[in-house]
N, C-alpha and C positions, 0 to 999 in steps of 0.2 A: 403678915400673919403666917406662922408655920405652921406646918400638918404631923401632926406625931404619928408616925406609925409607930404601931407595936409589932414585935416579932411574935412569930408563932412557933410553935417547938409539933413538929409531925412525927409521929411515930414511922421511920423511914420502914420499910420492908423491902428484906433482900430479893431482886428477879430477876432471874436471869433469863435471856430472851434468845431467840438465832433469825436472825434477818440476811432474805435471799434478794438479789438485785440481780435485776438484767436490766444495762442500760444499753441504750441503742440510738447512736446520734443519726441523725437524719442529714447525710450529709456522704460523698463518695467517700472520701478519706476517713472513715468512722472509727479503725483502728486503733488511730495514737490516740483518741480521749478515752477508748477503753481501757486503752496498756496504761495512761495516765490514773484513772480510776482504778481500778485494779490494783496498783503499784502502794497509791496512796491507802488503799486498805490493808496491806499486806505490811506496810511501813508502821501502822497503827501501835501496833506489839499486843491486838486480840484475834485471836485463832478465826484464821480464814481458812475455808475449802473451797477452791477453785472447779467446776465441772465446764464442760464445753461448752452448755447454756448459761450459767449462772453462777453467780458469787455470792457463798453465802459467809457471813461472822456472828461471831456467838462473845455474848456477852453480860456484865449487869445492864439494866436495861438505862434509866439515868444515865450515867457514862458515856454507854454504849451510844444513844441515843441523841447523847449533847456531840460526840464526835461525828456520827454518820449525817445528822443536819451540814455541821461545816463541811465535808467532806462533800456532800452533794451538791452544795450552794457552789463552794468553787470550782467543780466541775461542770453545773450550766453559767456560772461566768464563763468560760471558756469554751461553749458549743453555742454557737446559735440556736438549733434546733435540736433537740433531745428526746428521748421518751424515758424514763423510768420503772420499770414494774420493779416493786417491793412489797414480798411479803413478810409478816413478824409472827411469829412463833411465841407463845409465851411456854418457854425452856430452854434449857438450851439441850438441842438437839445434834450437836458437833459427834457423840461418837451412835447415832443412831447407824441401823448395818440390816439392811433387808432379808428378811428370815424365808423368802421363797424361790 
């Protein structure tokens, strides 16, 4: 016996979002899985800004979003112990520029 699914048609709407990451492995050598992280965003081809705390990228969100899951999954394959802070923005906030 089969199951018919039916397709559904979603009115998509365009968003675009800016997601900031600080990851932090819990580990002496912590370095190379940042510069690995890091690299692999920067590799992506969506607009990264790098600060000394945080890395942030700006994007559609979908997209955006279907990349930065894989990107994070393979980077705690590769850490034993990790932390992650991520915040999501609904905008994109890339050319925001402090007015004080």
């Amino acid at each position: 016996m089969g199951v018919l699914l039916q397709s559904q048609t979603f009115n998509r709407i365009h968003m675009n979002i800016s997601i900031e990451f600080t990851l932090t492995p819990l580990q002496a050598d912590f370095e190379p899985p940042i510069i690995a992280f890091i690299k692999a965003l920067r590799n992506s081809g969506y607009k990264v800004i790098e600060t000394p705390l945080s890395t942030q990228i700006y994007g559609e969100f979908d997209a955006l979003m279907l990349f930065v899951s894989q990107a994070i999954k393979e980077s705690f394959e590769a850490i034993d112990h990790v932390v992650l802070n991520m915040k999501i923005v609904k905008s994109d906030r890339s050319d925001y520029e402090p007015n004080f």
